[in-house]
C-alpha positions in Angstrom: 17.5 -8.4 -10.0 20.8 -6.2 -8.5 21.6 -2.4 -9.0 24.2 -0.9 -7.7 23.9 1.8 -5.2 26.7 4.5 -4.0 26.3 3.0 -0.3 25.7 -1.0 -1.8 22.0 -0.6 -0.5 19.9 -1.5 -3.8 20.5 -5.0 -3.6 17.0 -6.1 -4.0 14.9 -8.8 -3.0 12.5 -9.6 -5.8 8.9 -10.7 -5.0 5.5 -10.8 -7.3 7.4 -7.6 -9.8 8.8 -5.8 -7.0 11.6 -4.8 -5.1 12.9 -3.6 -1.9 16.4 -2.6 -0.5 17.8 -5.4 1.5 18.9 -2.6 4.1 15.3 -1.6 4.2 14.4 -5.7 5.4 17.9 -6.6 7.1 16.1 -7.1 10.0 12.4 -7.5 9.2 12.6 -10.5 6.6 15.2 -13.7 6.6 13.4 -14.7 3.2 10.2 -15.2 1.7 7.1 -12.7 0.0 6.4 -9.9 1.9 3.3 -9.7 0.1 1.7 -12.6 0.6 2.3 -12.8 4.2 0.5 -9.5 4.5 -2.5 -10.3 2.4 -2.9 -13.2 4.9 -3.7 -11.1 8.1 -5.1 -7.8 9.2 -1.9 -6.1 11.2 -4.3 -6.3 14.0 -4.5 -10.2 14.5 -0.8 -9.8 13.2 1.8 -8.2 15.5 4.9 -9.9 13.8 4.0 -8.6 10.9 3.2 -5.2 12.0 6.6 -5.5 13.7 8.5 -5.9 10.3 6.6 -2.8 8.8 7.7 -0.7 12.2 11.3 -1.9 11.2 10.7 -0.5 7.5 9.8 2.6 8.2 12.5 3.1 11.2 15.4 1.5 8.4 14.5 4.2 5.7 14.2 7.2 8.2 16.9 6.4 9.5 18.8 6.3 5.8 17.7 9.5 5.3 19.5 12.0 4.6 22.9 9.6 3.8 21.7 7.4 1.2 18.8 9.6 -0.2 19.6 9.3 -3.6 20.0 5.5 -3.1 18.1 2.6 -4.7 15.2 1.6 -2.5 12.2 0.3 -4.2 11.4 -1.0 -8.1 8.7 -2.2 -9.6 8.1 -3.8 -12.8 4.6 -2.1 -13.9 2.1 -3.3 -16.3 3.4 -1.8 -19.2 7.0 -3.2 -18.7 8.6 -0.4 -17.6 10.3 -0.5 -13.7 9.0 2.4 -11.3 11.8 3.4 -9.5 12.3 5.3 -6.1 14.6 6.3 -4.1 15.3 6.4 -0.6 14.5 10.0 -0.5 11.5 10.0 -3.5 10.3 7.2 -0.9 10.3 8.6 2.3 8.7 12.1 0.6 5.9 9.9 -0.9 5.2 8.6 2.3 4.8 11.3 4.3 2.6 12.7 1.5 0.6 10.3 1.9 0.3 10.0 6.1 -0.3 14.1 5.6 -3.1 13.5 3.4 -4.8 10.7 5.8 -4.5 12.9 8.5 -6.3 15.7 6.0 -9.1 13.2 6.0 -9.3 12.6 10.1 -7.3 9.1 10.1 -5.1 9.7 13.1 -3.4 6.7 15.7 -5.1 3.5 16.2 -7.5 3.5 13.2 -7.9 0.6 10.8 -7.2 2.0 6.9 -8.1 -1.1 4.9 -5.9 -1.6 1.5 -7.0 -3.4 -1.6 -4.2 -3.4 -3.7 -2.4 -6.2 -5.7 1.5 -6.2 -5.2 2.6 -2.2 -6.4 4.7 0.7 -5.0 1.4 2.3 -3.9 0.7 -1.0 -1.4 4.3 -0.4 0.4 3.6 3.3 0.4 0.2 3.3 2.0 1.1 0.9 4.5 4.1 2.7 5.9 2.3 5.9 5.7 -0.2 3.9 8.2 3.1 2.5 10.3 4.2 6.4 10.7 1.0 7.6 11.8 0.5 4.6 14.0 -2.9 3.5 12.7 -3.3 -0.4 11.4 -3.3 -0.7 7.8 -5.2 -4.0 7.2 -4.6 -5.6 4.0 -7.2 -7.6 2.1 -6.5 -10.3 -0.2 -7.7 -9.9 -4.1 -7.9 -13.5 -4.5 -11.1 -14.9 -3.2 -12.8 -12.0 -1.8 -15.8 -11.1 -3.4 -18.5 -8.3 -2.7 -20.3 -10.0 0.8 -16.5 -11.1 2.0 -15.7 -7.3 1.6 -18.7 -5.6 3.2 -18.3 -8.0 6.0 -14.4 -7.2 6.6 -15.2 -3.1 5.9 -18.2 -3.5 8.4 -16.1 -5.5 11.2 -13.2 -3.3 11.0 -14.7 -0.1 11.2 -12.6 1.3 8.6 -13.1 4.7 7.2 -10.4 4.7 4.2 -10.4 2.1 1.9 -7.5 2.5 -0.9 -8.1 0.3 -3.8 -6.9 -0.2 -7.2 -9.1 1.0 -10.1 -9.0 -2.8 -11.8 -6.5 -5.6 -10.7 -5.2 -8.7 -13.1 -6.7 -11.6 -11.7 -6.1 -15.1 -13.4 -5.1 -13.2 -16.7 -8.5 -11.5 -16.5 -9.2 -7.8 -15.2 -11.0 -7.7 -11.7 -13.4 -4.6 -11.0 -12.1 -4.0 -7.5 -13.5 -0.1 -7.4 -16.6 -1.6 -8.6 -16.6 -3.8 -5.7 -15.8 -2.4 -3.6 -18.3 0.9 -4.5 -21.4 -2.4 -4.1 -19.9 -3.1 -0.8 -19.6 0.7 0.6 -23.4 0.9 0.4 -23.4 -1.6 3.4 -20.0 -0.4 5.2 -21.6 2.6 7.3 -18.1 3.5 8.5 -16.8 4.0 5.5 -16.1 7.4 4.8 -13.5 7.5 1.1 -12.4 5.4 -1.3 -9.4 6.2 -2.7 -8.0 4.4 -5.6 -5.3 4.0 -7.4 -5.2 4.3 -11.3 -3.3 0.8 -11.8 -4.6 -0.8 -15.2 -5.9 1.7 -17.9 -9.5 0.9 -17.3 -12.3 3.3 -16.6 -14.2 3.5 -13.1 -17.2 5.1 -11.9 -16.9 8.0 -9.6 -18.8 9.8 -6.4 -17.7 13.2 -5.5 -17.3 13.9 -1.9 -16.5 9.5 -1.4 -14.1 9.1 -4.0 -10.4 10.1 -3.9 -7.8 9.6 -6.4 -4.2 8.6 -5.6 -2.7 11.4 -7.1 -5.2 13.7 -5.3 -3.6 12.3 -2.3 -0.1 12.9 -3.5 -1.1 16.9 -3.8 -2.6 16.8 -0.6 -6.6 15.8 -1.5 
């Protein structure tokens, strides 16, 4: 996929239905999936890769305020229509975000765990991690079931966990809030979930735990 951008910036790399400025990897990725590369590691057994997020962020701050109305991310959702954002509906998002994790005591050097298939919201949260300079540890949807996630939530020590309501998995919806609600009961660290509305599924919910994405965007 290639748009044209006023500055030639939005000539995107397509990977798993989504899409990122070329400017914004020039120097983080050669080629390959971003996303499955992540879902491999925790950033902390991962400096590389925590590397090419640090090199993200740094590229799209420093596009900002010069190509703000620029191409820089799109994503083909569910439904079949592309999310698009700019350079400057980016960044905004972002620090939304990082302001809203700090809201909820996340602050440098703590692990916020992300269990999210390949969407905007996945690149969003995990920069917001990169600007606040805490290690956002991404956990695979495939093969990961209810003991594999209590044990990861328990070693890391996470307190946020941001998760998608339901995931497509095989062709088939996965409960990930379901999950990874059975899993909380054994993660004594854990603090909030927040989750992100992703297929139109309905979810059981915990006042004072439970978060939603767009409560996050507002500022919880």
């Amino acid at each position: 996929m290639q748009t044209q951008g006023t500055h030639g910036l939005a000539d995107l790399i397509q990977t798993d239905g989504i899409a990122l400025s070329k400017e914004l990897l020039r120097r983080a990725m050669q080629e390959g999936d971003l996303y499955r590369h992540a879902v491999s590691q925790t950033m902390e057994s991962d400096p590389q890769l925590e590397g090419i997020f640090k090199e993200v962020y740094r590229t799209l701050k420093g596009s900002i305020p010069e190509n703000q109305t620029d191409l820089a991310l799109v994503h083909q959702a569910s439904n079949g229509k592309p999310n698009r954002y700019t350079y400057g509906q980016l960044y905004e998002t972002i620090n939304q975000v990082a302001s809203s994790l700090q809201l909820l005591g996340i602050g440098a050097g703590e692990v916020v765990s992300l269990w999210l298939p390949c969407i905007p919201e996945w690149i969003i949260a995990t920069l917001a991690c990169i600007s606040l300079g805490c290690k956002p540890a991404s956990i695979p949807i495939e093969q990961i079931d209810e003991n594999d996630l209590t044990t990861f939530l328990q070693t890391s020590k996470a307190r946020v966990l941001i998760v998608a309501n339901w995931c497509m998995l095989d062709g088939n919806p996965f409960p990930t809030k379901s999950i990874a609600e059975k899993a909380s009961i054994f993660a004594p660290y854990l603090e909030s979930i927040i989750t992100v509305r992703h297929l139109e599924l309905s979810v059981s919910w915990l006042d004072g735990r439970d978060i939603l994405w767009d409560q996050l965007l507002a500022g919880c």
